[in-house]
Structures are given as structure tokens and as C-alpha cells.
Steps between C-alpha positions, in 0.01 A plus 500: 500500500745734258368444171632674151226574192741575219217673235208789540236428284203371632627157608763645700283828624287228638732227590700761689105673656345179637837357659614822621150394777759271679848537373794769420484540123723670304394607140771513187378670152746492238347851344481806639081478563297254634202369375627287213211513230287717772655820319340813516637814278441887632371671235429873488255688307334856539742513828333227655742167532263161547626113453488321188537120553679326236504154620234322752201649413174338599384199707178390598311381818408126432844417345723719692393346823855582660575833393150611560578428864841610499361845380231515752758434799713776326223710496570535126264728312355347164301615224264341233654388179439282202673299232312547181733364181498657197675374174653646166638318219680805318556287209112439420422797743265241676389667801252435797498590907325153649357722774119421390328431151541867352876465563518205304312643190692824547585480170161441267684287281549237776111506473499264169809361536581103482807509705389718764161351592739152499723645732210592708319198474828301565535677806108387627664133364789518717352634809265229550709234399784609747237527795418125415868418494576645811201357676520176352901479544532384144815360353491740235630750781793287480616668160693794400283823440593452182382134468181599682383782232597291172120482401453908511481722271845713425256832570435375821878384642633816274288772604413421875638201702801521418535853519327502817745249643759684353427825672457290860815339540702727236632225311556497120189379271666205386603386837098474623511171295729334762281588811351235688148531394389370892676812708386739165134427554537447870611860500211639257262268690570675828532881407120502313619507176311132359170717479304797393411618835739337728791768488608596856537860639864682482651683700834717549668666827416893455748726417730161396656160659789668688245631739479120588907459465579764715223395804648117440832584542430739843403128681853308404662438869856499348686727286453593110808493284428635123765492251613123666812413400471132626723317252440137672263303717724182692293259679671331796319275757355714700538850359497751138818683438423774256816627286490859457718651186798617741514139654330601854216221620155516643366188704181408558325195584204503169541625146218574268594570127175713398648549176488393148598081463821581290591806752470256751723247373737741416539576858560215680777302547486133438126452435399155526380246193178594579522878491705469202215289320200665640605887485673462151118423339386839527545756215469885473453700227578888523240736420564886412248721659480874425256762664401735307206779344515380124157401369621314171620217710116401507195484274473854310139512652471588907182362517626124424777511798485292740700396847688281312631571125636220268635617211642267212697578166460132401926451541608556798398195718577708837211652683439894432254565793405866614358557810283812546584624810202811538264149473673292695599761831238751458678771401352873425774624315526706192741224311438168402763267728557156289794235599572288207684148497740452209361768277690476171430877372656814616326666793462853579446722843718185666480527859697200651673160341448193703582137481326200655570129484213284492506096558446307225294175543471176280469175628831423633461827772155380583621155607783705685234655685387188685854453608567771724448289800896347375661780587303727726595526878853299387848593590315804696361639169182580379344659152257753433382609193165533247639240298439181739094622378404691233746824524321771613460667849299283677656196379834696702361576727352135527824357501589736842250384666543136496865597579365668838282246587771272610624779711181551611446862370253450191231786416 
């Protein structure tokens, strides 16, 4: 069977791997790279060039299941990691790294202070009350995130959860109201973070994730086209035409759109009622990454960094995250390597400018979620992408895989 994967992220990089077992697949990118938000940056310092990864970062073992075998049939090479969270109100200059009990005192005034020991005891609160929900299937998981945490305290939904979910699924502060409070702890539930001592080991690929991009796309049976300039997708009975820009046609008998919901639509002709209803739910908000060696973006102090950095100025409602790379990939270098989300001040010793689009989720994309099954395998078309789960690269890579099963070719 001819089949056409228009996208090379991680849906299509594995849409395009596990069918390319029994079939002729071609691969279409619409950038010059592949990899989608597996991007890796060559960085030189001292004469010696290494990968900076300023996208996918980490995963873990029990909640990566897929991609955890995917790596080991790559023969991927991976490295421990972590993703400690650390969190600065510049307005109050609040500060504490939630890596361990020291972190969280940091600052000695947190020691006698009302609203931090709430926050902390809110967080104990929460925990044990979300492991009951989850385990008890209460209705309360029924409300909005916002409904859920009406009876905390503002330290608590102000300093940490919300920040915290925030920083996950890059979303605005006062969007994290609107999230489905079931998928929100169902997410926390499964990657350790409702305890003290149930936080799961990270990891990264060594030396960055286009070592993994580059094996992946060495095992596609069919050709690679980057810089796609597929304008259309027509569906006829028993065939996909794809409409390049100078009018010329491709036929094959499958499509898979492994691609953003809206990029998706965009591209084919006719979609049905369904695809039009179903696809049109999900949202994504643009987020400006930078890479770069400037310490002010975080906490003045090194010893309070963490993986993760949240930084607030009380105003802006989108999320200023730093990640510190030396932490996250190991790195013995000289410089400090930080990629920051959305920061609002002006950086120095600016290596690279990046933007990502992230999936936004509220209730009405959840219950879109469930309805995949409408429009899947119809009219020769199927859809890949993080956002049928929870958007990140096992949930793409998720979404693949129950693509390939019907073709007999899952991992």
C-alpha cells in the first residue's frame, strides 16, 4: 500500500517508522528540518560544537511506555535527567526551588511566613485529596480545574499549581482555570507528582533528540520531501490526490495528516461535518522561545535554579518558564545554557529565536478527544497528533501507533 504522512514531528516520524514495516511511505515536512518540537541547536563553545535541545526534553520510563521502546529499537542513547521546579514572584521576590525541604525555605523568611507554610500545607491538602478523587472516581473530577481548587488558598493556586500547570502545557495562567480538572490530575497522578516521594526518574537522549530524528528517519521505506509544498489533500473513493503549489498531483491510496488540527483542516479539500466539528475544537497558542547564556532571566541566586524556572511579574498572565539546559542535558560547559518561554525582559548573549505552538485544552477539546474514532480511517484519512492525549511526545507518538495497528505495523 502507497501511503502519504503529510507532517514530521513525532506523530508523523512514527506514523511514517512503524508503517514503513509493510508499506511504501512517503514523508512530507513543510520546514526545512524534521523533528517538529524534537529540535536540537549546535552550539559551539571553547571550539567544541555539542546539541542544545530546545524543545522535547525529558520523558520517563513508566509513562513513556512507547517511546521508551521506540528508543531502545533505535538503539537511542539516553541520559539521566530531572524536572525540579523552581518559582519567583519578582514582584514580592518570593522565591523557592521545590527540589527538597531546604529549597523551599531557601529564603529564611519563608521560614515564619503565613502564606508560604499555606502554600505548602495546601499542597499536602491537595495531594491527598486528588489521590482519593482519582481512586474513588469522584464527581468532583467532573469540574473545571478551576471549580475543583475554589476552597484553596490563593498562595497555593498562585504560587505552585497553577504555575506548575502552566509551565507543562505552556498555556497562559488564566487559562489553567478552564482545564478539565479529570485529564489535569490524571496527568499529575501518573507522572509522580501527587506525592513527596513518588517523582519518577528523567531522562534525555545524549548529546540531544535529533540523534533519535535522524536514526527514525534512516527506517522510512519511501521518500522524504522537506520544504512540502502540498497545497491540497482530495479524497476520491479509492485514492489521495495531493495538490502541489505548481498544480502537479501525487496519488496514493492512505493519507495521514500528522499535523496540527487547524493545519490539517486547512489542507484538505471538502472535509466532512464531522472533521469540520471535531478538528475545529482544538486551540493553539504560540509560544516564543529564545536560547540563550543570560542569567537575569532566572532567580539572581544559582543555588535556587532548578530544571524548570517559573518566573512571574504578577501582570503578564503568559507563562515565563526557563529551562536550564547544563541541568537538564548534562552539560560541562563553561556558560550557563537557559531557553526561556515568553520572557518579557531584554536578553543578552542570544543564541537562537524559536517559536512553538502548543495545544490548548478546556473542556470542549477534551470531549473532542473521545471522538476521533468519527473521522479516523474515513475517506482514506487518518490523524496523528499529541493533542488526541495530553500533547506531548508520547501522547504523538501514541496516536501513531494506534494508526499502525490497523495496518498491522504497531511498536
Amino acid at each position: 500500500m502507497k501511503i502519504a504522512v503529510l507532517g514530521a514531528g513525532i506523530s508523523g516520524l512514527g506514523s511514517a517508522y512503524l508503517l514503513s514495516k509493510k508499506h511504501d511511505v512517503d514523508l512530507y515536512e513543510k520546514d526545512n528540518r524534521l523533528g517538529g518540537h524534537a529540535r536540537t541547536s549546535q552550539v559551539e563553545e571553547d571550539g567544541k560544537t555539542f546539541g542544545v535541545d530546545t524543545g522535547f526534553l525529558v520523558f520517563n520510563l513508566p509513562t513513556y511506555p512507547l517511546l521508551t521502546k521506540l528508543f531502545k529499537q533505535l538503539d537511542v542513547k539516553i541520559e539521566n535527567s530531572d524536572m525540579s521546579f523552581a518559582f519567583w514572584d519578582q514582584k514580592s521576590n518570593l522565591a523557592y526551588n521545590g527540589e527538597s525541604l531546604k529549597g523551599m525555605y531557601f529564603q529564611k523568611k519563608n521560614i515564619f511566613s503565613y502564606s508560604h507554610n499555606k502554600m505548602i500545607l495546601d499542597v499536602l491538602k491537595f495531594n491527598k485529596k486528588a489521590n482519593e478523587d482519582l481512586e474513588n472516581n469522584s464527581s468532583d473530577l467532573d469540574l473545571s480545574l478551576g471549580e475543583y481548587l475554589k476552597d484553596y488558598s490563593k498562595y497555593f493556586k498562585e504560587r505552585y499549581i497553577i504555575p506548575m500547570g502552566s509551565s507543562i502545557w505552556s498555556t497562559p495562567s488564566d487559562k489553567m482555570s478552564d482545564f478539565p480538572a479529570r485529564a489535569f490530575l490524571r496527568f499529575f497522578k501518573n507522572h509522580g507528582l501527587l506525592g513527596v516521594d513518588t517523582h519518577h526518574q528523567w531522562l534525555t537522549v545524549s548529546g540531544g533528540s535529533i540523534n533519535y530524528v535522524e536514526k527514525i528517519s534512516k527506517e522510512i521505506s519511501g521518500k522524504i520531501f522537506k520544504n512540502s509544498d502540498v497545497i491540497s489533500v482530495v479524497r476520491e473513493d479509492d485514492k489521495v490526490i495531493l495538490i502541489h503549489e505548481d498544480n502537479s498531483q501525487s496519488v496514493y491510496d492512505k493519507v495521514i495528516f500528522a499535523m496540527h488540527a487547524p493545519d490539517a483542516l486547512n489542507l484538505i479539500d471538502e472535509p466532512s461535518v464531522d472533521e469540520l466539528r471535531i478538528l475545529s475544537c482544538f486551540e493553539y497558542k504560540e509560544n516564543k522561545a529564545v536560547l540563550h547564556n543570560d542569567k537575569k532571566a532566572l532567580y539572581p541566586d544559582k543555588k535556587v535554579y532548578a530544571a524548570w524556572n517559573y518566573k512571574t511579574n504578577g501582570k503578564d498572565k503568559n507563562v515565563t518558564l526557563s529551562y536550564w539546559i547544563n541541568r537538564l542535558q548534562n552539560l560541562n560547559t563553561k556558560k550557563e545554557y537557559f531557553v526561556s518561554l515568553n520572557e518579557t525582559e531584554q536578553l543578552g548573549e542570544v543564541i537562537e529565536n524559536i517559536s512553538y505552538e502548543h495545544p490548548q485544552f478546556d473542556a470542549k477539546a477534551i470531549d473532542a478527544q473521545s471522538k476521533r474514532s468519527l473521522i479516523n480511517g474515513k475517506n482514506n484519512t487518518y490523524f496523528a497528533g499529541a493533542y488526541w492525549r495530553y500533547g506531548f511526545h508520547e501522547d504523538g507518538l501514541y496516536s501513531a501507533n494506534t494508526i499502525a495497528q490497523e495496518f498491522g505495523c504497531q511498536l
